[in-house]
C-alpha positions in Angstrom: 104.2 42.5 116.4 101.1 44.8 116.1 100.5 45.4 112.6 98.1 46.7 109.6 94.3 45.4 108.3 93.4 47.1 105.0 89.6 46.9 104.2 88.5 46.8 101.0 84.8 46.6 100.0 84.6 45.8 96.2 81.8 45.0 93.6 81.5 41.3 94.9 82.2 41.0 98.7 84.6 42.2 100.9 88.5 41.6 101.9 90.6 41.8 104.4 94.3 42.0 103.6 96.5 42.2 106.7 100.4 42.1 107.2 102.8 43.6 110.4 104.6 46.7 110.7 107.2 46.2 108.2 104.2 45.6 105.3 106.1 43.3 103.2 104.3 40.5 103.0 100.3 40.4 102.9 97.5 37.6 103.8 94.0 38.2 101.9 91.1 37.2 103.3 87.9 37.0 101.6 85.8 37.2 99.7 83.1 38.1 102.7 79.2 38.7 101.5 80.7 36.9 98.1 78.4 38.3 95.2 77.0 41.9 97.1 78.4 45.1 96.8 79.9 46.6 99.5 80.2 50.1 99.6 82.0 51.2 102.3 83.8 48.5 105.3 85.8 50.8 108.2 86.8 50.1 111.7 85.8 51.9 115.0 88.6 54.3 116.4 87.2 53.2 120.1 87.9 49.6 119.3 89.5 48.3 116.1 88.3 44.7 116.3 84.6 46.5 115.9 84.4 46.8 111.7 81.1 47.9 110.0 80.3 46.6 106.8 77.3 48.4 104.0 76.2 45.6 101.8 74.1 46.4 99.4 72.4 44.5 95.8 70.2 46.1 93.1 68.3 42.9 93.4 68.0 42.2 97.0 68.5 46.1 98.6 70.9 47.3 101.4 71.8 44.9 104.7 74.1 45.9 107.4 76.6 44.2 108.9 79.0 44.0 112.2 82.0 42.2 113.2 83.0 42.4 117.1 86.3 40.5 116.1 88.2 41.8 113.6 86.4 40.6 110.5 86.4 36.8 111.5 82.5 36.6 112.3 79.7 39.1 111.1 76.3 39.9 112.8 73.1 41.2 110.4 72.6 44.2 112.4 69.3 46.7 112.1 68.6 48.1 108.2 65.5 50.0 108.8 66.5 53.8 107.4 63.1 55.9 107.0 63.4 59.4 106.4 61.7 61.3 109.0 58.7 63.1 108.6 57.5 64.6 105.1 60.1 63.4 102.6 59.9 66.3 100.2 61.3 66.3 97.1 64.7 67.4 95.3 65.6 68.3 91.6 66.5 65.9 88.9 68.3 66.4 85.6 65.1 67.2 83.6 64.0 69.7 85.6 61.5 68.1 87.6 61.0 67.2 91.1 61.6 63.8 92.4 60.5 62.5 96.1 63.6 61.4 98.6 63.9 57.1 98.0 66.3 55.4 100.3 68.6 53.6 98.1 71.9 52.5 99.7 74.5 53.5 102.5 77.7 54.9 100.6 79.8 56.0 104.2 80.0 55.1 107.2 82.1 57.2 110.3 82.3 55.5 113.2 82.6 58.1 116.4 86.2 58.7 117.9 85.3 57.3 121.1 82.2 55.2 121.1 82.2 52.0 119.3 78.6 51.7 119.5 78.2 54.9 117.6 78.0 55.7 113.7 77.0 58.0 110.8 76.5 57.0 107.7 75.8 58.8 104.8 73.1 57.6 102.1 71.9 58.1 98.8 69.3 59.9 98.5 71.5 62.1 100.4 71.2 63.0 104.0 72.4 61.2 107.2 71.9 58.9 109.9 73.2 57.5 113.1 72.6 54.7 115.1 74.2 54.7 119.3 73.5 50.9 119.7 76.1 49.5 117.4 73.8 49.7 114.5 70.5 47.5 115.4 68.5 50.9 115.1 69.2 53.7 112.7 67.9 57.5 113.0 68.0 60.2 110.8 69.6 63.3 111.8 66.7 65.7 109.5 67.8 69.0 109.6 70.3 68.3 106.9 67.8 67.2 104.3 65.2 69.8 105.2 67.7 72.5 104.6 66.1 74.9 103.0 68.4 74.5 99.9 67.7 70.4 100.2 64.5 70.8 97.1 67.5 72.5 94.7 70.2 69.4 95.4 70.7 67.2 92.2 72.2 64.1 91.5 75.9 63.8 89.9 76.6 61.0 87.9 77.2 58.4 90.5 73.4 59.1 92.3 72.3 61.7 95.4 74.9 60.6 97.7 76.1 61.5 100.8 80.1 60.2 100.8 81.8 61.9 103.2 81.8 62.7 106.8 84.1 64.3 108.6 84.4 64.6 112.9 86.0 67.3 115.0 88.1 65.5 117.5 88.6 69.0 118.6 84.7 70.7 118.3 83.1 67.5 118.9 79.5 69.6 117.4 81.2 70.4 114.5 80.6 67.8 112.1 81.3 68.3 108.1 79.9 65.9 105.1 79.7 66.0 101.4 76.6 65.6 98.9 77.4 64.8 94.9 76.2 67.1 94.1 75.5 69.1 96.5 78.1 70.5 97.9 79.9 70.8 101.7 77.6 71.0 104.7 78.5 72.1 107.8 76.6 71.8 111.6 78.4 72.9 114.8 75.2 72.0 116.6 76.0 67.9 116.6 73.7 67.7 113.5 71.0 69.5 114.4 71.3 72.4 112.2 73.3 72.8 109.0 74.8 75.5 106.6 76.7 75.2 103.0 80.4 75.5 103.4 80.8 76.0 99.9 82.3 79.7 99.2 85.0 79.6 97.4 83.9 76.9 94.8 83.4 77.7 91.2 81.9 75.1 89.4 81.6 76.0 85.4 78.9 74.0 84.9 76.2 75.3 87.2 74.1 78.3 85.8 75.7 80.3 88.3 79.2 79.3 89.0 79.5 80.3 92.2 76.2 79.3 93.3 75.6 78.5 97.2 74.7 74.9 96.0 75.3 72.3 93.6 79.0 72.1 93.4 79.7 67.8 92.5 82.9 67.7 95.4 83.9 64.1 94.8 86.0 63.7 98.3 86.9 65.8 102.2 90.4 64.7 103.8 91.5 66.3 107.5 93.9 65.5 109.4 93.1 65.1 113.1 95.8 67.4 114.0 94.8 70.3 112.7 91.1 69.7 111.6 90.6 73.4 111.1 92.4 72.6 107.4 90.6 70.7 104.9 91.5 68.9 101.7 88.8 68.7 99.0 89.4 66.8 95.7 85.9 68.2 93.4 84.8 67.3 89.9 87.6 69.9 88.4 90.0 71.5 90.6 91.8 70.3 94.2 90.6 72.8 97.1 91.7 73.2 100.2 90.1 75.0 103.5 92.1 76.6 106.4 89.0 77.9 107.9 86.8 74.9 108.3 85.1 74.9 105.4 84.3 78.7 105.8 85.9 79.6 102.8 88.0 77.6 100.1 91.1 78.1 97.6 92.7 76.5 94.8 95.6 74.3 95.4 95.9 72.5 91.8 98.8 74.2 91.1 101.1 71.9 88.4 98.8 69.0 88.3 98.6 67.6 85.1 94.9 67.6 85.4 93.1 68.9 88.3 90.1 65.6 88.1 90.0 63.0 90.2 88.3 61.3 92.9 89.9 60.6 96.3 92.2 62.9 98.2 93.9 61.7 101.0 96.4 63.4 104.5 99.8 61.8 105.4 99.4 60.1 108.8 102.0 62.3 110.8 102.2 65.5 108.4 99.2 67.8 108.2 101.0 69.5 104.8 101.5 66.4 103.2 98.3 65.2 100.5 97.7 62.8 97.7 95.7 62.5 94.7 95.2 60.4 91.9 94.7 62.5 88.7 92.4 61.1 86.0 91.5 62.5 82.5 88.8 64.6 81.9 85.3 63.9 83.2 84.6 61.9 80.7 86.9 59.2 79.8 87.9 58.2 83.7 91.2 56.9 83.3 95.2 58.3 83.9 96.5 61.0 81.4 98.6 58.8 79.0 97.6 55.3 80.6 100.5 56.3 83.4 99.0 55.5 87.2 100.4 57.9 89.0 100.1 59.5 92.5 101.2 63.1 93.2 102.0 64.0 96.4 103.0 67.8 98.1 104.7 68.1 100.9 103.7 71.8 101.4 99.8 71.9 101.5 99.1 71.6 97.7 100.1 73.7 94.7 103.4 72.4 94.3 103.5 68.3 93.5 105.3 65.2 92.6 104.9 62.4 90.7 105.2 59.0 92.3 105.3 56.5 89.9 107.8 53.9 91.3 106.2 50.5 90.8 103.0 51.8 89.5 101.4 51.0 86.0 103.8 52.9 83.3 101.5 52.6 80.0 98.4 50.7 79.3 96.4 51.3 82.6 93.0 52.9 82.0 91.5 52.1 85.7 90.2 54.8 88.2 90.4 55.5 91.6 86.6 55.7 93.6 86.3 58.6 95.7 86.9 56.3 99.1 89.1 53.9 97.9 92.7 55.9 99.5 94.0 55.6 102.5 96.8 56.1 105.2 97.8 53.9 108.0 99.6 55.8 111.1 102.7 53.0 110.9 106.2 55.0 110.7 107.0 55.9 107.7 103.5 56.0 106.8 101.7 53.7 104.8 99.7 54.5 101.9 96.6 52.6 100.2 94.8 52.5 97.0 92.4 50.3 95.1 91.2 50.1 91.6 88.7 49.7 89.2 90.7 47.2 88.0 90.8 44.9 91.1 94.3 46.2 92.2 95.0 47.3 95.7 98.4 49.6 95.6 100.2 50.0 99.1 103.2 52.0 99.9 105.1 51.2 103.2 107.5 54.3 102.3 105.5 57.4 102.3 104.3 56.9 98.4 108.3 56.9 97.2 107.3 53.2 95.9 103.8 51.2 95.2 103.5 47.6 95.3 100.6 45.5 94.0 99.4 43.7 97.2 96.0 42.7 95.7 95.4 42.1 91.6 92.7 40.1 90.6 89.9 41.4 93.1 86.3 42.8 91.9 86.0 46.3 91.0 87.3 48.5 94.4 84.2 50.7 95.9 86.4 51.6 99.1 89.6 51.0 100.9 89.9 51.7 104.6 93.0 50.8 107.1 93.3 50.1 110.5 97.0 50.8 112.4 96.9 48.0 115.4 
């Protein structure tokens, strides 16, 4: 019976947790690249057994990695990322002007119909793609020489670029996500970008509704209708029926409107979850209570699913790519912790189940329908 992989890159190597249709019972596999981080580990829509892997160490740097069967062997592919021509330089917290560094991938997006071809989004922020299954990477430039790119600034987490969204419709149009930077969008194939940020108010910024520098933590679409987008930011849950063109508030009676990942139901364009957390500060669930809210009609109006979820005492968070959805029926839903929990639902979120507890910190969860 064709089944589910979940992939989870964590804090110390990468698993592999896989089970059938019915996902009752789970096999974890792993730990792969034992001791690295590994930011971000996702499949290829063209051919699931083709996974790409970012593993990256503050001692040793970034290596990338490629698995033409599933996950059971992995190939050192190429990890040469140069930013073309003059670097530049872009804002820091003090004021002053810092030169572009290469530090690690955060995303990557494989294309919808070529195995062999991938974007990935790095900190310092801008991207890259590589069309030979990652031996040689380029960088797409006009994103980074925007003309806004010298104003971008770090949010708490670095200058990274996290989220990376593809058209299956307007294959040109592609949409990514800076902290904090704001949206981008290029209908060009990456060869020319604009902000997509209007809409956003970000109290923070000298000028709240500033063209730049809003700290958007996460960008969900559904394929279906990839017109509307879903945008979880540092305060407030957006959403975009317009492309990105303009954006409105869809908090509605969250208990808190902070969080990281936002995520689409498989089948259901109106359906989203979040994860709320307390306060940009503290990084934990209101009360100690994990909860997931879920609405049904395109935001504003949510419920709390809590069945088989933490009740009191949990102070973990949810990383801005550690949610997902498989495209089983009823769909699946999947996240990991800071804790080292991975959470699945095999009912639509109505109930959670612990199918990982005692892994590293979770950077990202991904999940593969086969």
């Amino acid at each position: 019976m064709p089944g589910v992989r979940v992939l989870v890159g964590t804090r110390k190597g990468a698993f592999i947790l896989t089970s059938n249709r019915k996902r009752e019972k789970w096999k974890i596999d792993g730990p792969l690249f034992p001791g690295w981080e590994i930011y971000h580990m996702t499949g290829s829509p063209a051919d699931p057994d083709r996974l790409y892997a970012s593993q990256t160490s503050a001692w040793f740097g970034q290596v990338m990695q490629r698995s033409d069967d599933g996950g059971k062997t992995w190939e050192t592919v190429g990890n040469d990322f140069h930013y073309e021509g003059e670097t530049g330089t872009h804002q820091y917290y003090d004021g002053s002007q810092k030169p572009w560094e290469f530090k690690r991938v955060w995303h990557l997006e494989p294309s919808l119909d070529d195995p062999d071809t991938v974007y990935a989004g790095v900190e310092d922020a801008a991207i890259f793609r590589t069309t030979d299954g990652g031996m040689t990477w380029s960088e797409m430039p006009g994103l980074r020489n925007h003309r806004s790119g010298p104003n971008w600034m770090p949010g708490a987490g670095g200058m990274c670029l996290h989220t990376i969204l593809l058209d299956p419709e307007n294959r040109g149009r592609i949409t990514i996500a800076i902290s904090a930077a704001g949206v981008f969008r290029s209908e060009d194939h990456g060869e020319t970008w604009a902000p997509s940020n209007k809409g956003l108010v970000s109290a923070q910024l000298p000028d709240p509704d500033a063209e730049v520098g809003h700290c958007v933590h996460c960008i969900a679409m559904h394929p279906s209708r990839p017109d509307t987008l879903f945008m979880q930011k540092h305060w407030d849950v957006m959403r975009s029926d317009d492309a990105g063109a303009t954006w409105y508030e869809i908090s509605g009676d969250l208990p808190t409107d902070f969080g990281f990942p936002i995520a689409v139901h498989a089948h259901d364009p109106d359906t989203v979850y979040v994860v709320p957390i307390k306060s940009d500060e503290h990084h934990f669930p209101p009360d100690g209570k994990l909860r997931v809210y879920r609405s049904r009609k395109g935001g504003n109006k949510w419920k709390e699913l809590k069945k088989g979820l933490p009740k009191k005492d949990c102070y973990v968070n949810v990383l801005r790519d550690a949610m997902a959805v498989d495209a089983a029926d009823p769909c699946g839903v999947y996240f990991g912790t800071t804790g080292g929990q991975v959470f699945a639902s095999n009912d639509e979120g109505d109930s959670w189940e612990a199918i990982a507890k005692y892994l590293p910190t979770v950077l990202s969860v991904e999940v593969q329908t086969l």
